[in-house]
CHARMM-style PDB file with segment names, atoms N, HN, CA, C and O in Angstrom:
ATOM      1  N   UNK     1       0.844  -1.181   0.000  1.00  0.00      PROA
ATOM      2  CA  UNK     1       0.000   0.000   0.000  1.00  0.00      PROA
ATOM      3  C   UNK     1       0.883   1.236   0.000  1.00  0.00      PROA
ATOM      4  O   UNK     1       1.857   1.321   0.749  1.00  0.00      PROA
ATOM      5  N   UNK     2       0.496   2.284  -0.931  1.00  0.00      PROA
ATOM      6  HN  UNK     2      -0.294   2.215  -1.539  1.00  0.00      PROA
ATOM      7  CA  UNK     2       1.342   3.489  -1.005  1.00  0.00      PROA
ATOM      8  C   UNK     2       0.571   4.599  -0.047  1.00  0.00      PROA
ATOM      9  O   UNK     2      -0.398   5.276  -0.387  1.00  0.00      PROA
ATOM     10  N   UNK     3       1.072   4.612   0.908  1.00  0.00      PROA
ATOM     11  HN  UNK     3       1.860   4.062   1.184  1.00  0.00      PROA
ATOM     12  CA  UNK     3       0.483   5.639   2.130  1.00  0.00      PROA
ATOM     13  C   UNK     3       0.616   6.902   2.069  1.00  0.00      PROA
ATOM     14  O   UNK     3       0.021   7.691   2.803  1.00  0.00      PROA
ATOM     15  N   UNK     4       1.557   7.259   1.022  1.00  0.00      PROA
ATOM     16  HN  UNK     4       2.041   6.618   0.425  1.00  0.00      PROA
ATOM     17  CA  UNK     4       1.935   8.258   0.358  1.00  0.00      PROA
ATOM     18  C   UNK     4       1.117   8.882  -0.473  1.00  0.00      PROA
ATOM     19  O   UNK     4       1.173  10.100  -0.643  1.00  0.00      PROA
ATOM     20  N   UNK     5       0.421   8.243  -0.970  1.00  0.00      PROA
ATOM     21  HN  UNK     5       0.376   7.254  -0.833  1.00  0.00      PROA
ATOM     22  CA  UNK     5      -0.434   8.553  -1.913  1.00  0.00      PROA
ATOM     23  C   UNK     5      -1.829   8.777  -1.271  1.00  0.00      PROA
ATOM     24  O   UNK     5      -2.485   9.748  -1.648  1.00  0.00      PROA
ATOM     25  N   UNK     6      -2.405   7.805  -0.169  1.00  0.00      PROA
ATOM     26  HN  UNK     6      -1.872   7.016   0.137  1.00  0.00      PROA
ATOM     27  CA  UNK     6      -3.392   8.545   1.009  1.00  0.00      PROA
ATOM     28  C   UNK     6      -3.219   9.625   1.316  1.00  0.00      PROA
ATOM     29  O   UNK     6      -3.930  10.626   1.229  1.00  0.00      PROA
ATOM     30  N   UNK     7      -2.045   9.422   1.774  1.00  0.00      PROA
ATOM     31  HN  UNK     7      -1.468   8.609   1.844  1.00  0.00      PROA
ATOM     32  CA  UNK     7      -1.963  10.907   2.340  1.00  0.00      PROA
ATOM     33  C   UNK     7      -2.206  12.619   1.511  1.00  0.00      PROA
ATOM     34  O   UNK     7      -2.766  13.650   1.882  1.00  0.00      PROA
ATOM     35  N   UNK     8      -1.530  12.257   0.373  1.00  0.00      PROA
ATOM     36  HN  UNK     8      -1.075  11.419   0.072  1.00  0.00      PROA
ATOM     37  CA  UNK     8      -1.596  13.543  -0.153  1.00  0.00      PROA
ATOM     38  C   UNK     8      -3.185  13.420  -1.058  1.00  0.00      PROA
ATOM     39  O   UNK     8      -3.539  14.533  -1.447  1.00  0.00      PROA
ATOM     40  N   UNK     9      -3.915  12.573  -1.343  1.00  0.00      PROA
ATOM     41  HN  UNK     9      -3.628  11.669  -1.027  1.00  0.00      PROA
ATOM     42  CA  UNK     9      -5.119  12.422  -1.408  1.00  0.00      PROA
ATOM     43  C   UNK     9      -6.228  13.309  -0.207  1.00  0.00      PROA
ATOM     44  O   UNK     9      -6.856  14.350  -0.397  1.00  0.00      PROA
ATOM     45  N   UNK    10      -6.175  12.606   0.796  1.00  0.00      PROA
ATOM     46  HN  UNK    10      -5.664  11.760   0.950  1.00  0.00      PROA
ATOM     47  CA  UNK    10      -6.835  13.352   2.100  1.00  0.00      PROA
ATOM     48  C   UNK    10      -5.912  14.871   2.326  1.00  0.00      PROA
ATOM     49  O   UNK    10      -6.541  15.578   3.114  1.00  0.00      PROA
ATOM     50  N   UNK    11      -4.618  15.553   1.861  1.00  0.00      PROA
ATOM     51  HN  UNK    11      -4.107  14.979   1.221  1.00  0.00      PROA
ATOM     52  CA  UNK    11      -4.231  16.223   2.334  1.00  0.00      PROA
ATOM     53  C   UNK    11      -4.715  17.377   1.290  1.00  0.00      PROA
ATOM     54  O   UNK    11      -4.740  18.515   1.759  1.00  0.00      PROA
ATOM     55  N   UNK    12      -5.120  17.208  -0.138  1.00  0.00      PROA
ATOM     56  HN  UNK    12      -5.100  16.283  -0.518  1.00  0.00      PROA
ATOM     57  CA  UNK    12      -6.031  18.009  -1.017  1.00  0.00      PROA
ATOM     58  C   UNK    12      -7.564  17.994  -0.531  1.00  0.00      PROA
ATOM     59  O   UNK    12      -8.238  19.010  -0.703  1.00  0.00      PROA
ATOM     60  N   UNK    13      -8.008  17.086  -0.048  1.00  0.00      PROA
ATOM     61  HN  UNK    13      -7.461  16.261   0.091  1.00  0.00      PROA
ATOM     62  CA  UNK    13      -9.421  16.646   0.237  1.00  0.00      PROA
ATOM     63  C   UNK    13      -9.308  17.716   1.538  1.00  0.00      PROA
ATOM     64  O   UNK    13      -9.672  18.864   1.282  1.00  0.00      PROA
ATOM     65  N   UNK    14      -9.059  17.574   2.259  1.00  0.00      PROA
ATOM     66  HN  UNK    14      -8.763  16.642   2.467  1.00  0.00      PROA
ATOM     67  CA  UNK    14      -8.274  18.823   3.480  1.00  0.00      PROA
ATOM     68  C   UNK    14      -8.463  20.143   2.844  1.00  0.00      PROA
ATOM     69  O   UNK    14      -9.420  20.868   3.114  1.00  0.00      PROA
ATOM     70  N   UNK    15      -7.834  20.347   2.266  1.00  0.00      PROA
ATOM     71  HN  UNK    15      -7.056  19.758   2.046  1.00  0.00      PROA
ATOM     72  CA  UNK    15      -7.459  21.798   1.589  1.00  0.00      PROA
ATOM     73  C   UNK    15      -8.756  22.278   1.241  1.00  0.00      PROA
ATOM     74  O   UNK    15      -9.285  23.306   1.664  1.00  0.00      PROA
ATOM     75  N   UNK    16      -9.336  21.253   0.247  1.00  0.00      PROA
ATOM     76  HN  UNK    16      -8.907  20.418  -0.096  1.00  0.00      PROA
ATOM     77  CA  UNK    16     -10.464  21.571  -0.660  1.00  0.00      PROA
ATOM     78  C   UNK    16     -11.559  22.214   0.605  1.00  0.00      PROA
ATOM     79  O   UNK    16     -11.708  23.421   0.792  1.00  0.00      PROA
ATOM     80  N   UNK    17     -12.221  21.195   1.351  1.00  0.00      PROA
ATOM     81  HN  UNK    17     -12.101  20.214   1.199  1.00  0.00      PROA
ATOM     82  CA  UNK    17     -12.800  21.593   2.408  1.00  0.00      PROA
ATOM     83  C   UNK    17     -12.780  22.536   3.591  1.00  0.00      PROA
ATOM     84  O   UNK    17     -13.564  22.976   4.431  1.00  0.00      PROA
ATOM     85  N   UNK    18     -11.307  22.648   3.198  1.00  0.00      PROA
ATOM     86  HN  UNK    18     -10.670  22.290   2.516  1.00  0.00      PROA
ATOM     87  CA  UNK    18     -10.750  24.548   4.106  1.00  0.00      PROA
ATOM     88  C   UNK    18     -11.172  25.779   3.305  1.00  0.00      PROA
ATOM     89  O   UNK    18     -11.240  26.921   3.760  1.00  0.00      PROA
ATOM     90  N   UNK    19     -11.393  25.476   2.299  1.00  0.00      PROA
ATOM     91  HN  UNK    19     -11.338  24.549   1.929  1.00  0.00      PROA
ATOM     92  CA  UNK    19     -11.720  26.653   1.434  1.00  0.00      PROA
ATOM     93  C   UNK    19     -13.268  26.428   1.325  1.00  0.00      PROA
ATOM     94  O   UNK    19     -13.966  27.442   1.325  1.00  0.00      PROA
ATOM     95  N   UNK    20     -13.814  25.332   1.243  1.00  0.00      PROA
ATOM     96  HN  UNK    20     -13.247  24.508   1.243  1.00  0.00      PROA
ATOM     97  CA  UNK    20     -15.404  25.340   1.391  1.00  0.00      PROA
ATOM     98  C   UNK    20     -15.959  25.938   2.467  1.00  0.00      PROA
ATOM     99  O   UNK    20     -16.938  26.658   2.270  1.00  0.00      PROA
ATOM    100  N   UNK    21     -15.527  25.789   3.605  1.00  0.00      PROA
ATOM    101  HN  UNK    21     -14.732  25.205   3.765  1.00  0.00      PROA
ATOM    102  CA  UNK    21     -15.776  25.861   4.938  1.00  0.00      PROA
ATOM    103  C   UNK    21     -15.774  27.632   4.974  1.00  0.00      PROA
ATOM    104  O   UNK    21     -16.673  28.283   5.507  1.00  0.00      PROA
ATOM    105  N   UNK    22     -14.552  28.242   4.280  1.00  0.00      PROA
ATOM    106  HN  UNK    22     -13.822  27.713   3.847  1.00  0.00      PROA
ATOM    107  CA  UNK    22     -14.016  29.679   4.508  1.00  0.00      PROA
ATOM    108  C   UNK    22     -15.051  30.517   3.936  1.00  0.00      PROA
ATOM    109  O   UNK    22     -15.474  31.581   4.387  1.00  0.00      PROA
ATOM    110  N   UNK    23     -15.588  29.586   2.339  1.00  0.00      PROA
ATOM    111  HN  UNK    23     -15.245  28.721   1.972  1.00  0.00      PROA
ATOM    112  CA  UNK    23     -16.942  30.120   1.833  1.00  0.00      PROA
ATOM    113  C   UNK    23     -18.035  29.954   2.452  1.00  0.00      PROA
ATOM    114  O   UNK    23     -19.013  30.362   1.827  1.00  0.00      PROA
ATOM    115  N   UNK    24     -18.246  29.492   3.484  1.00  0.00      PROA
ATOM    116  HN  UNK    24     -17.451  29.161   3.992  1.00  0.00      PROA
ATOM    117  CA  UNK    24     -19.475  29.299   4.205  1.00  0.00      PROA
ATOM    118  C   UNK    24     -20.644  28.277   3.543  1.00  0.00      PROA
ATOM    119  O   UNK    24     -21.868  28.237   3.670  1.00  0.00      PROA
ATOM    120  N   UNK    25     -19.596  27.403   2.712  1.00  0.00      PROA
ATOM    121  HN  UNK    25     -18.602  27.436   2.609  1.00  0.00      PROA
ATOM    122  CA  UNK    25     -20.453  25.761   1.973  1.00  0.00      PROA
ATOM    123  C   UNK    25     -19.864  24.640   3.084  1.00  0.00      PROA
ATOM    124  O   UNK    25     -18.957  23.825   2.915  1.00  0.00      PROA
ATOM    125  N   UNK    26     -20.814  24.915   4.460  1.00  0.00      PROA
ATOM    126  HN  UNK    26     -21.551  25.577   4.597  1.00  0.00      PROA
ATOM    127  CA  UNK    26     -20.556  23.672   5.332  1.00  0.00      PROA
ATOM    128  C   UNK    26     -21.361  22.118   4.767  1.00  0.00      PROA
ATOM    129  O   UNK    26     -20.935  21.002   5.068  1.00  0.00      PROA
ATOM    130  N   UNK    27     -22.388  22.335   4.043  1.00  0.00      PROA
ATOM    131  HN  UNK    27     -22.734  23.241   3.798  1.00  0.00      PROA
ATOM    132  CA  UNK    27     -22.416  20.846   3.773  1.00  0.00      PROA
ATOM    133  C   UNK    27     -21.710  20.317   2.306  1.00  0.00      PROA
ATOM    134  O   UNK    27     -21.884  19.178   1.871  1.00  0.00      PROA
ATOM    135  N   UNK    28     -21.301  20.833   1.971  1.00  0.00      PROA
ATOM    136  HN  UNK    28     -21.160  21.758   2.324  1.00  0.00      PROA
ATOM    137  CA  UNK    28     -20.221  20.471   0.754  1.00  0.00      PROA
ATOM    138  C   UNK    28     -18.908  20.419   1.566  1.00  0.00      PROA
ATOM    139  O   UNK    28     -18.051  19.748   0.991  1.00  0.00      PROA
ATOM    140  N   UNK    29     -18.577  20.865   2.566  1.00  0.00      PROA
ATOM    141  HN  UNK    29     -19.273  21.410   3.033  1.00  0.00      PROA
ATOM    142  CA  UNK    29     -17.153  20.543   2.652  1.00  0.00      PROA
ATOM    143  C   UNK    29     -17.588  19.279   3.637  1.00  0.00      PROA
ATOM    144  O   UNK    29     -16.938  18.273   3.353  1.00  0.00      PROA
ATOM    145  N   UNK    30     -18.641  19.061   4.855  1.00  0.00      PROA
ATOM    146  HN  UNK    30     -19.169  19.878   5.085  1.00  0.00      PROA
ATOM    147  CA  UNK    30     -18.587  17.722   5.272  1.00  0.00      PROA
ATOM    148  C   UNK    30     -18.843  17.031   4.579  1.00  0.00      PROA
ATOM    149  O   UNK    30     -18.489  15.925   4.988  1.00  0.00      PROA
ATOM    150  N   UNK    31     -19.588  16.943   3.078  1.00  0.00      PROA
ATOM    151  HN  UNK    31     -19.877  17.841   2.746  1.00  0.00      PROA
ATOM    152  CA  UNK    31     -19.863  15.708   2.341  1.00  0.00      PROA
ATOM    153  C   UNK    31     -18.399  15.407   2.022  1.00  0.00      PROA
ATOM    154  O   UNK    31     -18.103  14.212   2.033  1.00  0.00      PROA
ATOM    155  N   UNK    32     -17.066  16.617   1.632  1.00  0.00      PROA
ATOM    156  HN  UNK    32     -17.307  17.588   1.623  1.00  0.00      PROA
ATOM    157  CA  UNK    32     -16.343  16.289   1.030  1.00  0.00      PROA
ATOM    158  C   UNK    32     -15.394  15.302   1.757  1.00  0.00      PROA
ATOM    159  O   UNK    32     -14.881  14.251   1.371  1.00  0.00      PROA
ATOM    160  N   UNK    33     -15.321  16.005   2.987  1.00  0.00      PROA
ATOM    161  HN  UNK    33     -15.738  16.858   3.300  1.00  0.00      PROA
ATOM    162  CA  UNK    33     -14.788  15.663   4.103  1.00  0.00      PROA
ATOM    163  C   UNK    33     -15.035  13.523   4.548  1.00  0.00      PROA
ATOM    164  O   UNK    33     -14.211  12.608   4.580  1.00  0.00      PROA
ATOM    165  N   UNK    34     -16.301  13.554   4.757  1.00  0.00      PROA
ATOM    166  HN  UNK    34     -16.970  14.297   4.732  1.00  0.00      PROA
ATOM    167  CA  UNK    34     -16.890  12.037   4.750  1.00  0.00      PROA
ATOM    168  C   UNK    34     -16.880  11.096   3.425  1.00  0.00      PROA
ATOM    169  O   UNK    34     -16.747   9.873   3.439  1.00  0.00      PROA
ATOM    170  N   UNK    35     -16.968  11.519   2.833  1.00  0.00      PROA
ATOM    171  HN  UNK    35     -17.076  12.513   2.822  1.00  0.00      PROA
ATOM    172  CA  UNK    35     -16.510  10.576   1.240  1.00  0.00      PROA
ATOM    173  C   UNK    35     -15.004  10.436   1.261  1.00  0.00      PROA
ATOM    174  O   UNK    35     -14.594   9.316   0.957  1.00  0.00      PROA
ATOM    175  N   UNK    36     -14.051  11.403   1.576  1.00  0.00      PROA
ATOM    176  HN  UNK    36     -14.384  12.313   1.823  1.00  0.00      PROA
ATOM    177  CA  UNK    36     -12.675  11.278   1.792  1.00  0.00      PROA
ATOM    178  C   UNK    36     -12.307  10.170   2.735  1.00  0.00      PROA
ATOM    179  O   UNK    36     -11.351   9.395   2.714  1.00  0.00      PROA
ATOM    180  N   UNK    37     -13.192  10.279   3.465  1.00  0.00      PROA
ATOM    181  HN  UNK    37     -13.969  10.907   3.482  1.00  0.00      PROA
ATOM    182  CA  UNK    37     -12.625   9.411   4.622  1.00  0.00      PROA
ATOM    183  C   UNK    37     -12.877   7.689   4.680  1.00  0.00      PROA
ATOM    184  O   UNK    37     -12.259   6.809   5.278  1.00  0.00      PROA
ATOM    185  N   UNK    38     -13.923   7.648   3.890  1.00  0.00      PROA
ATOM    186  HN  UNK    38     -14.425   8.362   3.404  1.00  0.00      PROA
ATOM    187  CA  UNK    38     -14.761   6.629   3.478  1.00  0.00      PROA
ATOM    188  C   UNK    38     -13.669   5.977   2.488  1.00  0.00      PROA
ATOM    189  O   UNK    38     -13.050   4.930   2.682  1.00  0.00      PROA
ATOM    190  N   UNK    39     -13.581   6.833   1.397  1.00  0.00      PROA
ATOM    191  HN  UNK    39     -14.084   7.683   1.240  1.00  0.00      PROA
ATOM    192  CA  UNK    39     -12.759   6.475  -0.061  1.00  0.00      PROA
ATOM    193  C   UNK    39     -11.245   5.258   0.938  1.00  0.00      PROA
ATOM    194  O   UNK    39     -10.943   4.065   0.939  1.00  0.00      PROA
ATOM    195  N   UNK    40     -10.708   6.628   1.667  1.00  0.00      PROA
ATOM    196  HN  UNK    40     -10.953   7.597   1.667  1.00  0.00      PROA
ATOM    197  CA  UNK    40      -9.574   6.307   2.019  1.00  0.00      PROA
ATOM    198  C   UNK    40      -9.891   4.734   2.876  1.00  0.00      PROA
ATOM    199  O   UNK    40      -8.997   3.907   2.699  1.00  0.00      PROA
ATOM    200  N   UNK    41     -10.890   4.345   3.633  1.00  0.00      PROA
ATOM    201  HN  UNK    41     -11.617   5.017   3.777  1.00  0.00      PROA
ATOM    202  CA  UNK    41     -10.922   3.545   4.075  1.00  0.00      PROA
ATOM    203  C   UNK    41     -11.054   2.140   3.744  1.00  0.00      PROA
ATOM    204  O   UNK    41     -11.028   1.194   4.532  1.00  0.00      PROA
ATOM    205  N   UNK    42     -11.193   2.116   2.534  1.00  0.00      PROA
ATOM    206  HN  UNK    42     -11.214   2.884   1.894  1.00  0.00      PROA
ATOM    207  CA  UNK    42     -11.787   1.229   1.525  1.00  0.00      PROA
ATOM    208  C   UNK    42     -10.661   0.826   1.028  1.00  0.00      PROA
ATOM    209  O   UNK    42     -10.318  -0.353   0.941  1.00  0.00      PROA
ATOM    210  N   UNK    43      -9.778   2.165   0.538  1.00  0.00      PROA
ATOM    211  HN  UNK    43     -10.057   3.123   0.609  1.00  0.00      PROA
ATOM    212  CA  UNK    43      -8.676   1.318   0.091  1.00  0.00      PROA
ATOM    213  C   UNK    43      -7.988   0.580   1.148  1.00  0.00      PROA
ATOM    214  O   UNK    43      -7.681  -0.611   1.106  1.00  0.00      PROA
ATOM    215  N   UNK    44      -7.757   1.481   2.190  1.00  0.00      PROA
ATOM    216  HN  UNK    44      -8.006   2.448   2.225  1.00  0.00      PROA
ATOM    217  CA  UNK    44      -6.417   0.603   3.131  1.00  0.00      PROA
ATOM    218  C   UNK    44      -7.510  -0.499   3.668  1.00  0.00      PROA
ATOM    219  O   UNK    44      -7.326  -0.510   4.885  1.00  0.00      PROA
ATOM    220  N   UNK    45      -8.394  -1.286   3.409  1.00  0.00      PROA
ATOM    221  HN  UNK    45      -8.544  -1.277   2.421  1.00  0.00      PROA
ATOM    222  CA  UNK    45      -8.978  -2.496   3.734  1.00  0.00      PROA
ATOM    223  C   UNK    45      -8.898  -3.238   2.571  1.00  0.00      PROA
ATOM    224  O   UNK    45      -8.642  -4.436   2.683  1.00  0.00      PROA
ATOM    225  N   UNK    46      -9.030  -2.868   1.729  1.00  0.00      PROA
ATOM    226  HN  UNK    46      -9.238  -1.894   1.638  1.00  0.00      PROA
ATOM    227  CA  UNK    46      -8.959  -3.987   0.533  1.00  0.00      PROA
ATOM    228  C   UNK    46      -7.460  -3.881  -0.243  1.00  0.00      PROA
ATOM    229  O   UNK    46      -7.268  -4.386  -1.349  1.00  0.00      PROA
ATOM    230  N   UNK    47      -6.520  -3.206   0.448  1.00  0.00      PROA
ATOM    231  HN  UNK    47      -6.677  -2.795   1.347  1.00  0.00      PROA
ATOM    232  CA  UNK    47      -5.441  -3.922   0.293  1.00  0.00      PROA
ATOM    233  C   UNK    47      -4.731  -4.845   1.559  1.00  0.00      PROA
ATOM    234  O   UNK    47      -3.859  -5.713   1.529  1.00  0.00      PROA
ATOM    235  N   UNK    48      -5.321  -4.394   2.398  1.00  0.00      PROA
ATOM    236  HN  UNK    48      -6.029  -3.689   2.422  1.00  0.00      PROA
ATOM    237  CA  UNK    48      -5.482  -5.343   3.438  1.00  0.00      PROA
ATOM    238  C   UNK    48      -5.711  -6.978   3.088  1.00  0.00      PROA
ATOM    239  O   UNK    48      -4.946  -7.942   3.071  1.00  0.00      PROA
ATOM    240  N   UNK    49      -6.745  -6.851   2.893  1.00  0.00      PROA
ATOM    241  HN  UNK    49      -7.366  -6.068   2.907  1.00  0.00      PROA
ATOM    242  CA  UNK    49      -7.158  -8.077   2.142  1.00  0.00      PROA
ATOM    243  C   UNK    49      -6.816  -8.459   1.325  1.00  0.00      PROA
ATOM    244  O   UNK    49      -7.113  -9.639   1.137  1.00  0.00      PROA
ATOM    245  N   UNK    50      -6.252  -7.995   0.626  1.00  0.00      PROA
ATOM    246  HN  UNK    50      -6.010  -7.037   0.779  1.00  0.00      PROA
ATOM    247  CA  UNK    50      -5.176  -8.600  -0.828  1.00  0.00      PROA
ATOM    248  C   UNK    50      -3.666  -8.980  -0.369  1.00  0.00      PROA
ATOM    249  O   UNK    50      -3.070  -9.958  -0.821  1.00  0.00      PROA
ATOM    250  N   UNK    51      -3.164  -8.149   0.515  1.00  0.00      PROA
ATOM    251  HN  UNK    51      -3.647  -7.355   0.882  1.00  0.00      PROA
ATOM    252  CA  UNK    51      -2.191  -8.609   0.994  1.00  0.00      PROA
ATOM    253  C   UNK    51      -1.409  -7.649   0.977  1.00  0.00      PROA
ATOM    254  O   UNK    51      -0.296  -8.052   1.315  1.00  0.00      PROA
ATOM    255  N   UNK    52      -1.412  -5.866   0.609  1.00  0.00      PROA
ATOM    256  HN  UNK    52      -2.316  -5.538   0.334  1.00  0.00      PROA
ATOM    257  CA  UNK    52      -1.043  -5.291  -0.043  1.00  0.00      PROA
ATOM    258  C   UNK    52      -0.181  -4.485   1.074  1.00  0.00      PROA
ATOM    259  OT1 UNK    52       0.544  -3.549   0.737  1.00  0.00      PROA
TER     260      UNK     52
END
Protein backbone atom coordinates (compact mmCIF):
# COMPACT_ATOMS: atom_id res chain seq x y z
CA UNK A 1 0.00 0.00 0.00
CA UNK A 2 1.34 3.49 -1.01
CA UNK A 3 0.48 5.64 2.13
CA UNK A 4 1.94 8.26 0.36
CA UNK A 5 -0.43 8.55 -1.91
CA UNK A 6 -3.39 8.55 1.01
CA UNK A 7 -1.96 10.91 2.34
CA UNK A 8 -1.60 13.54 -0.15
CA UNK A 9 -5.12 12.42 -1.41
CA UNK A 10 -6.84 13.35 2.10
CA UNK A 11 -4.23 16.22 2.33
CA UNK A 12 -6.03 18.01 -1.02
CA UNK A 13 -9.42 16.65 0.24
CA UNK A 14 -8.27 18.82 3.48
CA UNK A 15 -7.46 21.80 1.59
CA UNK A 16 -10.46 21.57 -0.66
CA UNK A 17 -12.80 21.59 2.41
CA UNK A 18 -10.75 24.55 4.11
CA UNK A 19 -11.72 26.65 1.43
CA UNK A 20 -15.40 25.34 1.39
CA UNK A 21 -15.78 25.86 4.94
CA UNK A 22 -14.02 29.68 4.51
CA UNK A 23 -16.94 30.12 1.83
CA UNK A 24 -19.48 29.30 4.21
CA UNK A 25 -20.45 25.76 1.97
CA UNK A 26 -20.56 23.67 5.33
CA UNK A 27 -22.42 20.85 3.77
CA UNK A 28 -20.22 20.47 0.75
CA UNK A 29 -17.15 20.54 2.65
CA UNK A 30 -18.59 17.72 5.27
CA UNK A 31 -19.86 15.71 2.34
CA UNK A 32 -16.34 16.29 1.03
CA UNK A 33 -14.79 15.66 4.10
CA UNK A 34 -16.89 12.04 4.75
CA UNK A 35 -16.51 10.58 1.24
CA UNK A 36 -12.68 11.28 1.79
CA UNK A 37 -12.62 9.41 4.62
CA UNK A 38 -14.76 6.63 3.48
CA UNK A 39 -12.76 6.47 -0.06
CA UNK A 40 -9.57 6.31 2.02
CA UNK A 41 -10.92 3.55 4.08
CA UNK A 42 -11.79 1.23 1.53
CA UNK A 43 -8.68 1.32 0.09
CA UNK A 44 -6.42 0.60 3.13
CA UNK A 45 -8.98 -2.50 3.73
CA UNK A 46 -8.96 -3.99 0.53
CA UNK A 47 -5.44 -3.92 0.29
CA UNK A 48 -5.48 -5.34 3.44
CA UNK A 49 -7.16 -8.08 2.14
CA UNK A 50 -5.18 -8.60 -0.83
CA UNK A 51 -2.19 -8.61 0.99
CA UNK A 52 -1.04 -5.29 -0.04
Amino acid sequence: MDYRTLYFYLFNQITDAVEELDAGMYAEARERLAAAQSSTEEQVISADENGL
